[in-house]
N, C-alpha and C positions, 0 to 999 in steps of 0.2 A: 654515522654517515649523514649528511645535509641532502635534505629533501628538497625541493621547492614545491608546493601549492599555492597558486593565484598571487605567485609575485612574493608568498611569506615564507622564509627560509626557517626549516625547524630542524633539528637533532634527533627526534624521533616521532614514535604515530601523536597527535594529535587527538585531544580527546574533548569536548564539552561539557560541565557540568553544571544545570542549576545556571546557564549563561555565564560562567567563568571558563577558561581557558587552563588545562592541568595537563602539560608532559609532562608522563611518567610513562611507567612500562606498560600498561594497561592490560591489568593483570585483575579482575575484578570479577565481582556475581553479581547475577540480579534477579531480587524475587518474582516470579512470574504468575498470577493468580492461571490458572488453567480452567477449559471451559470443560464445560458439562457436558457430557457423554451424549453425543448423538448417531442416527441412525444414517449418516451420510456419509457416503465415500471424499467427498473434495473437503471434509474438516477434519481433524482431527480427533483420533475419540479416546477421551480422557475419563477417568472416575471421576465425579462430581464432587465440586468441594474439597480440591486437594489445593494444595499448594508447594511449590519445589522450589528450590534453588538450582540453580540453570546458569551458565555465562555464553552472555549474547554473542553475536560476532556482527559484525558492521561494515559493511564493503559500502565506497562514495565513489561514484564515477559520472563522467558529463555525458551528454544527451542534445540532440536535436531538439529537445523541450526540457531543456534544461539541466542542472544538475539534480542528479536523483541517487535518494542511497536508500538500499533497502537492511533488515535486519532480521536475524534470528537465530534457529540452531540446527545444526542439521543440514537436510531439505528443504525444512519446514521455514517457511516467511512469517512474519510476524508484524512486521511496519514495514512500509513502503515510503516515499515521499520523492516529490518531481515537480519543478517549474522553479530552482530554485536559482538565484542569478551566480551565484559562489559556491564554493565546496563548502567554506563554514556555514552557511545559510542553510544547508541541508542534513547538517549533523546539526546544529540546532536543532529545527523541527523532529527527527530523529527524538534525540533524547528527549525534547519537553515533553512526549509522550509515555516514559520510562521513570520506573519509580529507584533504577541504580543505570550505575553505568554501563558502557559496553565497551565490548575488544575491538577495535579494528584491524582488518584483516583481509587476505585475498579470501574472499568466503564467495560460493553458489556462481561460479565464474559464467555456466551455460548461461542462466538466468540473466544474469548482466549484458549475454551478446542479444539474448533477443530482448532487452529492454532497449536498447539501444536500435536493434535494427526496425522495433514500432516505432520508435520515436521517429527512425528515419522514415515512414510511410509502408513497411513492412508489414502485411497481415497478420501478425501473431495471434496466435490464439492460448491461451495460459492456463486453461483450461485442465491441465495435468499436474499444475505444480499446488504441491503441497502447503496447506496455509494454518494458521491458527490465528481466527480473527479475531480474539478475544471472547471474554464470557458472555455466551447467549444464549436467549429463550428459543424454544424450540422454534417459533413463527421467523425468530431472527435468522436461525438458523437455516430454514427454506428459504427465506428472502434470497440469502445470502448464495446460496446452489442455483437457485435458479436467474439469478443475475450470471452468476456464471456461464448460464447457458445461452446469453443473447449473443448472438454471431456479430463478428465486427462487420463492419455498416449498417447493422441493424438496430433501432429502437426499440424500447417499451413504456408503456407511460405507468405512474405509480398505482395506478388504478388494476391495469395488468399484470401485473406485477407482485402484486397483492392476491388477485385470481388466483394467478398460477401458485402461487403459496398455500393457495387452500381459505385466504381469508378476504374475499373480494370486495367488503367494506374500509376494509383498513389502509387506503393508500397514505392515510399522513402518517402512519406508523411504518411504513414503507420509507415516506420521504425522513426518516427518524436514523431509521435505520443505514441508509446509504450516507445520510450526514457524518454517520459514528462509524464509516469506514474506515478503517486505519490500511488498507491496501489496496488502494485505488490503482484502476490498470489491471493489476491481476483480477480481482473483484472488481470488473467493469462498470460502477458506478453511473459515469458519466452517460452511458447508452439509456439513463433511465430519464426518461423527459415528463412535462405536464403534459395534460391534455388539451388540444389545439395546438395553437405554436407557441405556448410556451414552453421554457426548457428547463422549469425548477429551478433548484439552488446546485452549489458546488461547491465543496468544500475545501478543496486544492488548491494551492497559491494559484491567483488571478482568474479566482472564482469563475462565473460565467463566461468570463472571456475567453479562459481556458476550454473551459468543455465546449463550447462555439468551435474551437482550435481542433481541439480533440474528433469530435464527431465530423469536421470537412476533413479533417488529413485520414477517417477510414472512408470517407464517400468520395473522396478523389485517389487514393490509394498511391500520396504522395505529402511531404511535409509541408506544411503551410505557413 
C-alpha cells in the first residue's frame, strides 16, 4: 500500500541509514552498549559491562515544536529528538545517534500523546517514564534524576544542580552532561540555565532559540 509523508509517496516504512534512504522490510538489530547498574529508580539497572543485542522500534510523529521521533524497546526510551522541520529530518538525527538500524513502528502511543500535548502548552510532567540514557558515571547518573525533578516552569542553574548531585563544584561537568543528553524533554535539560541571565547552551535543533521557546511556552503555559 502507498503511504504519503511530506508530499513523498513510498511502498513501505521508510528507513535511514548512514544518510542514505533503504526501503525494505525493516527487519533488523542493533547493538546496544547498556549502562552500569545504578542505584536509582528513573534509570534503568543493568549489570555493568554487558552488552546485548536488542531491536529498536522508532515511532516519528509532528508536534507544535516540530517533528519529533523518539526510540527504543519496550517502555524504556532511549533517543528522543524535536524541532525538526520534516519527518525525514528527524529519523536522521535519530539514527546518526545509533551504531545499526531501527524498526519503525506504532511503538509507546501514551508517550507520543503527551509529547504532543507539551508541545502544545500542556504541563506534562515525564517524570514516570522509563528511560535508558546511555552509559554513565555515577555523578552522571544523579545529574541526570535530579534534572528530572525540576518542575515545569521552574529553573535551576548548573551550579545547583551540581549541589544537589552531591558535587557542588562541578557545574561545567553538569553543563557536560546535559549537552550529552540524548532525551531532551523527558530529561528536562532545557530548565538548566547559567547563572544571572544567562541561559547556557542547548543542544537541540535551534539551539538557544529553542530553549528561549521552550522555557516561555512552560512560564506562559501556552505554545509560543
Amino acid at each position: 500500500m502507498t503511504t504519503h509523508h511530506d508530499g513523498l509517496a513510498t511502498r513501505r516504512p521508510t528507513t535511514i541509514r548512514r544518510g542514505l534512504i533503504y526501503q525494505h522490510s525493516l527487519q533488523y538489530r542493533v547493538v546496544v552498549q547498556e549502562v552500569s547498574k545504578l542505584p536509582l529508580p528513573s534509570i534503568l539497572q543493568y549489570p555493568p559491562h554487558r552488552t546485548i543485542l536488542m531491536t529498536e522500534s522508532l515511532t516519528v510523529f509532528p508536534s507544535r515544536l516540530g517533528w519529533m521521533a523518539i526510540a527504543g524497546t519496550g517502555p524504556v526510551v532511549r533517543h528522543l529528538t524535536f524541532g525538526h522541520r520534516n519527518r525525514r529530518a528527524a529519523v536522521q538525527a535519530i539514527v546518526a545517534r545509533l551504531h545499526g538500524d531501527l524498526r519503525e513502528e506504532p511503538w509507546n502511543a501514551d508517550l507520543v500523546v503527551r509529547l504532543q500535548a507539551y508541545a502544545g502548552g500542556w504541563p506534562e510532567d515525564f517524570r514516570d517514564i522509563a528511560i535508558d540514557p546511555g552509559p554513565q558515571t555515577p555523578f552522571r547518573a544523579r545529574v541526570i534524576a535530579r534534572c528530572r525533578e525540576i518542575p515545569w516552569g521552574a529553573t535551576a542553574t548548573y551550579g545547583e544542580l551540581a549541589a544537589s548531585a552531591g558535587s557542588p563544584q562541578a557545574a561545567r561537568a553538569v553543563g557536560n552532561c546535559m549537552a550529552a543528553n540524548r532525551i531532551p524533554l523527558i530529561v528536562p535539560c532545557h530548565r538548566v540555565v547559567a547563572t544571572g541571565a544567562g541561559l547556557g547552551g542547548y543542544s537541540a535543533p535551534g539551539g538557544l532559540a529553542t530553549k528561549r521557546r521552550l522555557l516561555a511556552l512552560e512560564s506562559r503555559g501556552r505554545t509560543v
